[in-house]
GUDREN-167620 format. One line per field, with one value per residue (C-alpha): z, y, x; residue in three letters; residue number from 1. Coordinates in steps of 0.5 Angstrom, whole numbers, plus 500, padded with zeros to 3 digits. Layout:
<nodes>
Z Z, ...;
Y Y, ...;
X X, ...;
residuo ALA, ...;
num NUM, ...;
</nodes>
This chain:
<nodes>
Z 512, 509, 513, 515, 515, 522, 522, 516, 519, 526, 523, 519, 527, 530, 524, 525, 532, 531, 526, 530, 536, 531, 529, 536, 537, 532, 533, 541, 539, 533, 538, 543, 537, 535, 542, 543, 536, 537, 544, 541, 535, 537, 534, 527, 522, 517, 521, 525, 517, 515, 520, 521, 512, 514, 519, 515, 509, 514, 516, 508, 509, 514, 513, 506, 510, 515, 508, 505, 511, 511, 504, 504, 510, 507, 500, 503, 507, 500, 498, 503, 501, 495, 495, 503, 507, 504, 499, 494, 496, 494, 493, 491, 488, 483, 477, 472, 466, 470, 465, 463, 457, 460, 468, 470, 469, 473, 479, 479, 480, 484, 489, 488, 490, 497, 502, 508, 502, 501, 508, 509, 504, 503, 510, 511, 506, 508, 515, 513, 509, 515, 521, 515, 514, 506, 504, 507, 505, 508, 505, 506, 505, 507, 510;
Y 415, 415, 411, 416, 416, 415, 409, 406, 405, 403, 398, 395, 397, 391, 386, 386, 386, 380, 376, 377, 374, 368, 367, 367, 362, 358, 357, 356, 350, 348, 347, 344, 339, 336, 335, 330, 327, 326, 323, 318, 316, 316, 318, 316, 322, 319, 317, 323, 327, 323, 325, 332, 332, 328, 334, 339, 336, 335, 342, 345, 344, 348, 353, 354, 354, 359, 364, 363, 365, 371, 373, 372, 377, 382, 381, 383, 388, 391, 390, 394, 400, 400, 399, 399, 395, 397, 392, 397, 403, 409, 412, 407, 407, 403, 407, 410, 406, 399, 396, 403, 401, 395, 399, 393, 388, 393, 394, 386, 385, 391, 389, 380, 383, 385, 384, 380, 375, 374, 373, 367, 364, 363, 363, 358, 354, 354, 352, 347, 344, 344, 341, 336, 334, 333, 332, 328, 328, 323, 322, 318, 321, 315, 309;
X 582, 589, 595, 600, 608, 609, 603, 606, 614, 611, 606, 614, 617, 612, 613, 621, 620, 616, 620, 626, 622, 619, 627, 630, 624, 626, 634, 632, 627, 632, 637, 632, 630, 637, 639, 633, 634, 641, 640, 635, 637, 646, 652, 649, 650, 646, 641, 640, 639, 635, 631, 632, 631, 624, 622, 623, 619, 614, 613, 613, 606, 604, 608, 606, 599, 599, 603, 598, 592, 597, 598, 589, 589, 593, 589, 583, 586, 589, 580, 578, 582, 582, 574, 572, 567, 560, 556, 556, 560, 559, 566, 572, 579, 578, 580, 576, 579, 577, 572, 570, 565, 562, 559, 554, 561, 564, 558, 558, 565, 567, 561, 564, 571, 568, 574, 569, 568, 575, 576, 571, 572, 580, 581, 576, 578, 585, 583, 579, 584, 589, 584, 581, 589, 587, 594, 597, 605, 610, 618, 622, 629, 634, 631;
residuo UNK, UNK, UNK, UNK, UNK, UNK, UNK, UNK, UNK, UNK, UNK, UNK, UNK, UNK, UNK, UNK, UNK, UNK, UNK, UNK, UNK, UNK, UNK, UNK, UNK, UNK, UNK, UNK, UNK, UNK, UNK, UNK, UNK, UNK, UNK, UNK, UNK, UNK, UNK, UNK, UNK, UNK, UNK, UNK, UNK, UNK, UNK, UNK, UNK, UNK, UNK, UNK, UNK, UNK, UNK, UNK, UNK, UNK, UNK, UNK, UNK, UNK, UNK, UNK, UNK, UNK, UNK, UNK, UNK, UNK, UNK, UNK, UNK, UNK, UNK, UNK, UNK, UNK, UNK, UNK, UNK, UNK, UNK, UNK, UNK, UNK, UNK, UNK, UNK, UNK, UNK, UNK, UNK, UNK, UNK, UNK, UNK, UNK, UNK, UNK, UNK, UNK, UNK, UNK, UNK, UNK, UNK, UNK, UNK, UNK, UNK, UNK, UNK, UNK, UNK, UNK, UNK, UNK, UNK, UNK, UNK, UNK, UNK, UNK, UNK, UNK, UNK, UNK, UNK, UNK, UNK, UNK, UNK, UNK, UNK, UNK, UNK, UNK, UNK, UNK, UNK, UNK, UNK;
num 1, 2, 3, 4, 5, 6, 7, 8, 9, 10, 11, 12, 13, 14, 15, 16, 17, 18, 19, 20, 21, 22, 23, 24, 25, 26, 27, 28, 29, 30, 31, 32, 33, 34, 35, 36, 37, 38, 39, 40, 41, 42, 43, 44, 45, 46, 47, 48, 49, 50, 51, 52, 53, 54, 55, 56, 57, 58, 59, 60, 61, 62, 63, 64, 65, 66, 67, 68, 69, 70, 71, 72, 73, 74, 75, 76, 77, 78, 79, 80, 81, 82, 83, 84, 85, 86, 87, 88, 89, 90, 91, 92, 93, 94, 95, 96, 97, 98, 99, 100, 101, 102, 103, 104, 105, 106, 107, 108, 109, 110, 111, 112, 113, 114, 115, 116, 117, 118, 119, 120, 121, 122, 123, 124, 125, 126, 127, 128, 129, 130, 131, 132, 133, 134, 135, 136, 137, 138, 139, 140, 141, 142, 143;
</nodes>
């Protein structure tokens, strides 16, 4: 089933929506961080940057993370369009010309991009390495 006009615009409606609160949230807890770090730490401009640099450094990697997590959803969703959920689906749209000369290449690697596949093993991966802490960054920007 083709997605319609009005369901594409409301599905960018509701991101927008999102991303709005998501960034009114932000510049609420942003404010609430520097208060607090300003009332512990002083009047020490440089002592408070410092500080304010390595918070922001520490949350590069679970930021890129959770855009990754998403940019593997989206993938899989683009998979399940373009060639659906069955194992090996009886109507795609994956163009004719894709591996014309070679069919059985084209059946193994239509029936390996399967989007559930995608799923498990990137998200799994991704979560698995933010819960296993398997890279542990710590910068020190001014000491």
């Amino acid at each position: 089933m083709d997605s319609t006009v009005l369901g594409h615009f409301f599905v960018r409606f509701l991101g927008l929506v999102a991303a709005f609160m998501v960034w009114a949230a932000s510049v609420v807890m942003s404010a609430s961080i520097s208060t607090t770090v300003q009332s512990v730490i002083g009047d020490s401009e440089k002592e408070v940057t410092a500080l304010g640099f390595n918070l922001m450094v520490a949350s590069v990697p679970l930021v890129l993370s959770v855009l990754w997590m998403a940019f593997i959803v989206r993938c899989a969703w683009f998979l399940r369009r373009l060639r659906g959920w069955r194992e090996i689906p009886a109507r795609t749209r994956v163009p004719k010309k894709f591996l014309k000369g070679r069919p059985k290449l084209k059946r193994v690697v239509v029936g390996l991009a399967h989007p559930g596949l995608l799923l498990v093993a990137g998200l799994g991966t991704s979560i698995l390495a933010v819960f296993v802490d398997a890279v542990h960054l710590t910068f020190s920007v001014i000491g």
